[in-house]
C-alpha positions in Angstrom: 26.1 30.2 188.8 26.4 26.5 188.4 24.1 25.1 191.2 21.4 28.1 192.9 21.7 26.3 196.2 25.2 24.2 196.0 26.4 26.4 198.9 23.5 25.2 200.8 23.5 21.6 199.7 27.0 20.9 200.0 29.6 21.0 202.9 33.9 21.9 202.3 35.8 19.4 201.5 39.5 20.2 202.9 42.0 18.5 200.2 43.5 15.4 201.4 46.8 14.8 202.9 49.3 11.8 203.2 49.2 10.8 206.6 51.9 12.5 208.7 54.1 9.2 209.8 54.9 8.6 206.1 55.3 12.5 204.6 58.0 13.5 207.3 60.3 10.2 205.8 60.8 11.5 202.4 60.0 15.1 200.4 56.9 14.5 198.1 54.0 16.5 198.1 52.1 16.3 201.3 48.8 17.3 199.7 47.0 14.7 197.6 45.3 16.1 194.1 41.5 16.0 194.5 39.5 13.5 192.8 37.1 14.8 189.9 34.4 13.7 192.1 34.4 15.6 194.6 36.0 18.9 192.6 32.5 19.2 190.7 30.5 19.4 193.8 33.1 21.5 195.3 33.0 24.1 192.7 29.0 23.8 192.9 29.1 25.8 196.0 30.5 29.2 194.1 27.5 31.4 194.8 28.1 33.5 192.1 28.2 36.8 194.4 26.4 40.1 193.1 30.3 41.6 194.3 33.1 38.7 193.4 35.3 39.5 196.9 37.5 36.8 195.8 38.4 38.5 192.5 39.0 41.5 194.7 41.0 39.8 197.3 43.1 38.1 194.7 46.1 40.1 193.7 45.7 38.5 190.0 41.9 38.8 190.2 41.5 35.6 188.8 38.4 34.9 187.6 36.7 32.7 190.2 33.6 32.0 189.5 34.0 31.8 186.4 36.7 28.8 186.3 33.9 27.5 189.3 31.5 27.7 186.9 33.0 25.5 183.9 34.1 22.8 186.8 30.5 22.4 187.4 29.6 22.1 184.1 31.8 19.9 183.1 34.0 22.5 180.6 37.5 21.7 181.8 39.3 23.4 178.9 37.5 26.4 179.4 38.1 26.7 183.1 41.7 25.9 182.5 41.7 29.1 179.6 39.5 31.3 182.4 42.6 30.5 184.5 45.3 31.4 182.2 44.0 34.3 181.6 44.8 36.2 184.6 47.8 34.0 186.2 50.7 32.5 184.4 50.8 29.2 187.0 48.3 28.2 188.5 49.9 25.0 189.4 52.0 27.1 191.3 49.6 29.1 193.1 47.0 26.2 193.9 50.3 24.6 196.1 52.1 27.7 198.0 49.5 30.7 197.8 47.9 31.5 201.2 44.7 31.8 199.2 43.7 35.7 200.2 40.7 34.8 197.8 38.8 32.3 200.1 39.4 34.9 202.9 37.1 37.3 201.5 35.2 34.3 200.0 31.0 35.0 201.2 31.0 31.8 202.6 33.9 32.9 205.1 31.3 34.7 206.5 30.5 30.8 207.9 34.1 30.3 208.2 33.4 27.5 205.1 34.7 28.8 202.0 34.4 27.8 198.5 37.3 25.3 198.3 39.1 27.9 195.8 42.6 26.7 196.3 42.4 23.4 195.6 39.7 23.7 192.9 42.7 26.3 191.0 45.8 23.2 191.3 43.4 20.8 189.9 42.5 22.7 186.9 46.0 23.4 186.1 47.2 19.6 186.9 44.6 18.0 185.0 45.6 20.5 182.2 49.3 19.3 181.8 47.7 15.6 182.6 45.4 16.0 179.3 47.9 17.9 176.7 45.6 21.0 177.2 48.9 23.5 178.0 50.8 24.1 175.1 53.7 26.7 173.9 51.7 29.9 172.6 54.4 31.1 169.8 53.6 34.6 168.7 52.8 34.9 165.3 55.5 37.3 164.5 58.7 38.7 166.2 59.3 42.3 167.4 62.7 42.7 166.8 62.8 44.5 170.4 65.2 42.7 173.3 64.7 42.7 176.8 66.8 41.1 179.2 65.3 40.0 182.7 67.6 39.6 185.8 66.3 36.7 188.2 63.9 33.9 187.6 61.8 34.2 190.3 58.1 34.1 189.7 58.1 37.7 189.0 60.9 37.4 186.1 59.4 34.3 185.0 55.8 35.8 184.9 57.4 38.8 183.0 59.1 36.5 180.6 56.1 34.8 179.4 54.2 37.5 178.5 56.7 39.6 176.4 57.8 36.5 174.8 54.5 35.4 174.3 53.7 39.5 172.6 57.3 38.9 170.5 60.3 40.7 171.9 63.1 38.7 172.0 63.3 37.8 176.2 66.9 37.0 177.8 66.5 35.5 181.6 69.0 36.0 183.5 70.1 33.4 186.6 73.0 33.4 189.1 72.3 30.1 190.4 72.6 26.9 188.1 68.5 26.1 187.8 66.2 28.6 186.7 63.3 29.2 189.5 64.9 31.1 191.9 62.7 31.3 195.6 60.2 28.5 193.6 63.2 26.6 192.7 65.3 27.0 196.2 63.8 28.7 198.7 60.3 26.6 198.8 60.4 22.6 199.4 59.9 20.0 197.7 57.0 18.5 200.0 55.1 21.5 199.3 56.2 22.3 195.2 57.4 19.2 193.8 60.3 20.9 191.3 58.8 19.1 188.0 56.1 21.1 188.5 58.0 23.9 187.5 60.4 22.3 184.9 57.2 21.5 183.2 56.1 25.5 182.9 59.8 26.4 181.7 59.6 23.6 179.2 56.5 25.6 177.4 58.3 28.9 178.0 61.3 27.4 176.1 59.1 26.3 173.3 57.4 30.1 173.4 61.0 31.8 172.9 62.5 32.5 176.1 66.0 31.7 176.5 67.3 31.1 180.1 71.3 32.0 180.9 72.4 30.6 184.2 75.1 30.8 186.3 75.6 34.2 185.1 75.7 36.7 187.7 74.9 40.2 186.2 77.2 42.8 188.3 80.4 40.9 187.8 80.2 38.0 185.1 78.4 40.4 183.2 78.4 44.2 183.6 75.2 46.8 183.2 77.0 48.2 181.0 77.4 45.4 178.5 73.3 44.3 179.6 72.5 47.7 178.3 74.7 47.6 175.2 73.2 44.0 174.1 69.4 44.7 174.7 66.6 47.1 174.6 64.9 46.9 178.2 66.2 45.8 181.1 64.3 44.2 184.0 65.2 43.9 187.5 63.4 40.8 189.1 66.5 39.8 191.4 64.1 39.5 194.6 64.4 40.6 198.0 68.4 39.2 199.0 69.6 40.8 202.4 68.0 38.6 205.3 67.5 40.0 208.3 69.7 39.7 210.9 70.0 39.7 214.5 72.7 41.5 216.1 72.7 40.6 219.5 75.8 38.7 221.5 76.8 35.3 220.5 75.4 35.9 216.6 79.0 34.8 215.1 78.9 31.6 216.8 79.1 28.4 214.7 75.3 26.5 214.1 73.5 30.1 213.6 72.2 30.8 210.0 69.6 32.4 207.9 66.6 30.3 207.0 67.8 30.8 203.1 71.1 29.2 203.7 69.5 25.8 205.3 66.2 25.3 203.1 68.4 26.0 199.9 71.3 23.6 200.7 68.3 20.6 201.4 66.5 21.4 197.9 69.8 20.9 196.4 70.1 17.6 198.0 66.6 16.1 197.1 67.7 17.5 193.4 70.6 15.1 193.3 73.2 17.7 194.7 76.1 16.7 196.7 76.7 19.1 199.5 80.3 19.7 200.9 80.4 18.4 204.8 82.5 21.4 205.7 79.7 23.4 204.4 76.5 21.1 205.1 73.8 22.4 208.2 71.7 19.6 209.0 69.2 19.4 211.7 69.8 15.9 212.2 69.8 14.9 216.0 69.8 18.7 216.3 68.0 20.7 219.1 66.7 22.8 216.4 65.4 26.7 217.5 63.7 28.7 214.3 63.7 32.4 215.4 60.6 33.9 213.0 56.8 32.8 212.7 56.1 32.8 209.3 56.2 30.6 206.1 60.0 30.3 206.0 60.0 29.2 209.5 57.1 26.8 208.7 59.1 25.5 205.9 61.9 25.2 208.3 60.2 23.5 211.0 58.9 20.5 207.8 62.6 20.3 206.7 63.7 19.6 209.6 61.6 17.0 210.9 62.4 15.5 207.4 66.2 15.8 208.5 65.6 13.8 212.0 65.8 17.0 214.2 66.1 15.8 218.1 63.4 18.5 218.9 62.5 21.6 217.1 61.1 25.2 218.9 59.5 27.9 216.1 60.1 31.3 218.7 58.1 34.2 217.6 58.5 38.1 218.7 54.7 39.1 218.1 52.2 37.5 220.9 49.9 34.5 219.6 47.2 35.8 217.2 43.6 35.0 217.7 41.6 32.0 216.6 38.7 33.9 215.2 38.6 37.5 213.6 38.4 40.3 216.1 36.1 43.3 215.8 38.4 45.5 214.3 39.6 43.0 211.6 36.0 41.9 209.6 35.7 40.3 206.6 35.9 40.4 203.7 39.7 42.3 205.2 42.5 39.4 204.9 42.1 37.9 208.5 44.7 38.5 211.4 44.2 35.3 213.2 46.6 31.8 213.9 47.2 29.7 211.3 48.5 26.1 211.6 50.5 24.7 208.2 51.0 21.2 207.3 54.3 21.6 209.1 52.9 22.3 212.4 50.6 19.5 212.3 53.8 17.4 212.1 55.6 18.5 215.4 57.7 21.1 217.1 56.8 23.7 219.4 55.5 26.8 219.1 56.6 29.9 221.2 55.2 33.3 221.5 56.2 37.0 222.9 59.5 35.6 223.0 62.3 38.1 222.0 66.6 36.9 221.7 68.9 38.3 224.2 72.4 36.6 223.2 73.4 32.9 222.0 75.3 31.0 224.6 78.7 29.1 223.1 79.8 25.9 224.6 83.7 25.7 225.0 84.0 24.8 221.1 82.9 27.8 220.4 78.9 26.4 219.5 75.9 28.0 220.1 74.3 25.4 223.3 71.6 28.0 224.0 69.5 31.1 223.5 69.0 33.2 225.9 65.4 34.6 225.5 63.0 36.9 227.3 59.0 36.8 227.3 57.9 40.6 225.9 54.6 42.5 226.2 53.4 44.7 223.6 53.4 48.6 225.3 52.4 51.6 222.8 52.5 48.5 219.2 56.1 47.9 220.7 57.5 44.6 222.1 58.9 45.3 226.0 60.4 43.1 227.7 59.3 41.6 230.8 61.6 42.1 233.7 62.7 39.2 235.5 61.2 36.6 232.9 64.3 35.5 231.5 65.0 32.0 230.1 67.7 29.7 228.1 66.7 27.5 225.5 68.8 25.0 225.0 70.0 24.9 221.2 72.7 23.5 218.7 71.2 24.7 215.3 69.8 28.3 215.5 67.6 29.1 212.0 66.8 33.3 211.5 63.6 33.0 209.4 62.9 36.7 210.1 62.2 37.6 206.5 64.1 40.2 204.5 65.4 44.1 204.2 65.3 44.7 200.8 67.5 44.5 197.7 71.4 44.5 197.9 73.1 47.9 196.4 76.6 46.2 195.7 76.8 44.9 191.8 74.5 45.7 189.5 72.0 48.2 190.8 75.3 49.8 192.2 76.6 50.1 188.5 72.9 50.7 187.0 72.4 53.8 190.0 68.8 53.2 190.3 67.0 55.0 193.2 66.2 53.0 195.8 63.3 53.5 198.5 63.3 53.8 202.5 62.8 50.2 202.5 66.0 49.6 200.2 63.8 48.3 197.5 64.3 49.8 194.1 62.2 52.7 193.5 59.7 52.4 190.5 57.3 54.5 188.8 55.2 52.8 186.5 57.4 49.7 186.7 60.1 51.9 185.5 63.2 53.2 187.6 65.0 56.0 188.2 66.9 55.4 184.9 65.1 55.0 181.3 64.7 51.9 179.7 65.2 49.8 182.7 62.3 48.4 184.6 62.0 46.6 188.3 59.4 44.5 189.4 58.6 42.0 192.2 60.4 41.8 196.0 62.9 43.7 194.1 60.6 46.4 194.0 57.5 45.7 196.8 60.0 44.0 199.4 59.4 40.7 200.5 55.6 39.2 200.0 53.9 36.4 198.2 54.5 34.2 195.7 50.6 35.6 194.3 52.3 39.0 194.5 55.1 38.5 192.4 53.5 37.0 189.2 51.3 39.9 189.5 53.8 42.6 189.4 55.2 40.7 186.2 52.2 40.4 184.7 52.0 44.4 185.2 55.7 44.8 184.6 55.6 43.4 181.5 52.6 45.5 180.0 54.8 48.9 181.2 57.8 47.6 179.2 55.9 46.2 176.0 54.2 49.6 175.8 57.4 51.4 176.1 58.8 49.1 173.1 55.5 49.3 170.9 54.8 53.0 171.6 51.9 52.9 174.0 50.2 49.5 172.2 48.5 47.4 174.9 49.5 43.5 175.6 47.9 40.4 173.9 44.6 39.8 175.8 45.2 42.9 178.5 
């Protein structure tokens, strides 16, 4: 425990952000890096806790006070190597995780947390800033091949640590950048993409070798993956949105979430994007059907994109401000939450549930047609006689995901799947030996947290199955 009474002596300091009438003109990072001197005092207000519930809460039980601890001290380095040790990126995880850790932080019993979040992306920043990250080559080679499908953070996370004990690691990428959901599905203003070219630069150097554009299932068959390669992992993600089958869904200016966040990526990577095929919220009256991070990120983009007005319409009623009874700490709390992208504008509905789309005589969605619901017996009724339209030409279904898609490779592979159409593991490893599944792919949609996690834990399942039982570097 750096400072005995920091937590007394010192208030939060939110991280600073770029004022709102300049971050919604372009697609930089909205959050501004915090200055060494306030991250010293910041960390000072660790209070060392007899029980760590921010190690719990994390899913990569990062060692927080620890890396709290060296900030104080002034040990950068060693922070930075208490931080490696439990979570690949960091610099990924200080921008887009919804920091479970200061949730079950003791100060949140004072609804002030240590400033854990912030304290994590400067570490890591300052890190790359100072030469401090470097390629750690293994000192000799396995011989053993493993071939990872998808570079999400889950397949990335995997990647690094079995190249990083040897085997010879193969990543596998449909689209033409490697990243997947951190390279197109979350934006720019909130993960800057050289962020993550930076990380993949060092895996490079470490022994990975990335194949894109190569979509296993048909450019590639499982067959010939299992012929060429020792293990295979399954890190594709969670890929079949959900829909909403209700009248009017076919109409043109409905899509998924997915579809419009990926296509706007593209463009702020230098992309040209086919007008035929281009959805743009520009002078749009934008309605996003789903409450949650996609819809957030929605909402930002397309404020960015010069949206006419934009409506984020949510089934579930409005969650509390403050932790009920029934939800108390240190339990991850069950209350609103307001992003940066809600502090920008839009509007927020609630208990709202999608009738039909309206067309106009071009055959265009011009409105939904919505009714307010109560929640009768944990199910969403609705209200009779409190219908509505809201008028709408660009409909966005951010209403997450439904699991992994059967057709292609897990098809030809025949691994089990689960009731939630996620593949089925057991110790990382499916229904069929020598081939491993980790991630969305395997939990269904979640966090970002989550899936560099399951790789981590993934990857210690496959390296003992190549090395006879022998335990990771460091695990």
């Amino acid at each position: 425990m750096g400072k005995p009474q920091g937590f007394l002596e010192i208030t939060r300091e939110e991280s600073r952000k770029r004022p709102v009438v300049a971050r919604v003109r372009d697609y930089n990072e909205y959050e501004l890096l915090v200055p060494e001197s306030e991250l010293r005092p910041q960390a000072a207000r660790c209070m060392d806790c007899g029980i760590p519930y921010c190690h719990w809460a994390c899913p990569l039980h990062n060692l927080i006070p620890d890396f709290n601890d060296h900030i104080y001290r002034a040990f950068p380095e060693l922070a930075l190597a208490s931080l490696h040790s439990t979570n690949n990126f960091p610099e990924i995880t200080g921008r887009v995780c919804p920091a479970p850790c200061e949730a079950s932080c003791t100060l949140n019993l004072e609804q002030s947390p240590v400033t854990i979040k912030n304290i994590e992306r400067a570490i890591a920043d300052r890190g790359f800033d100072h030469g401090w990250v470097r390629p750690q080559i293994p000192e000799r080679r396995t011989g053993k091949t493993v071939a990872i499908v998808g570079s999400g953070p889950s397949g990335l996370a995997a990647a690094q640590e079995l190249a990083r004990a040897g085997h010879g690691v193969t990543v596998f990428e449909q689209d033409d950048r490697i990243g997947g959901l951190l390279r197109y599905g979350i934006p720019d203003f909130k993960l800057d993409k050289h962020i993550l070219d930076r990380r993949i630069d060092q895996m490079l150097a470490e022994g990975v070798t990335f194949r894109t554009r190569t979509r296993v299932g048909s450019d590639l068959s499982a067959e010939q993956l299992r012929a060429g390669f020792d293990v295979i992992v399954l890190a594709g993600g969670a890929q079949e949105p959900r829909d909403l089958p209700v009248e009017g869904r076919k109409l043109r200016g409905i899509h998924f979430a997915m579809d419009f966040l990926t296509q706007q990526n593209r463009r702020v990577a230098g992309e040209v994007i086919d007008d035929h095929e281009a959805i743009v919220a520009t002078d749009r009256k934008v309605v996003i059907l789903g409450g949650g991070d996609t819809g957030s990120d929605c909402l930002g983009t397309s404020l960015r994109q010069g949206a006419a007005s934009v409506v984020q319409a949510e089934l579930l009623p409005e969650p509390p401000r403050t932790r009920l009874p029934s939800n108390p700490w240190p339990a991850w709390p069950d209350i609103l939450r307001t992003s940066p992208s809600h502090e920008e504008g839009g509007t927020r509905l609630w208990s709202v549930m999608t009738r039909e789309f309206l067309a106009d005589e071009h055959g265009h969605v011009r409105a939904l047609r919505a009714q307010r619901v109560e929640m009768v017996s944990g199910k969403p009724t609705g209200i009779p006689g409190s219908e509505f339209d809201l008028p709408c030409d660009l409909v966005l279904l951010a209403m997450g995901f439904m699991g992994s898609k059967r057709e292609g490779l897990l098809g030809q592979l025949g691994v089990e799947l689960d009731g939630r159409n996620n593949v089925r593991v057991s110790d990382w490893q499916t229904s069929i030996p020598g081939v491993f599944a980790t991630g969305d792919q395997a939990r269904g949609q979640s966090l970002v947290v989550h899936a560099i996690a399951d790789g981590r834990r993934c990857a210690r399942a496959v390296h003992a199955a190549l090395t006879c039982g022998r335990r990771l570097p460091g695990c």
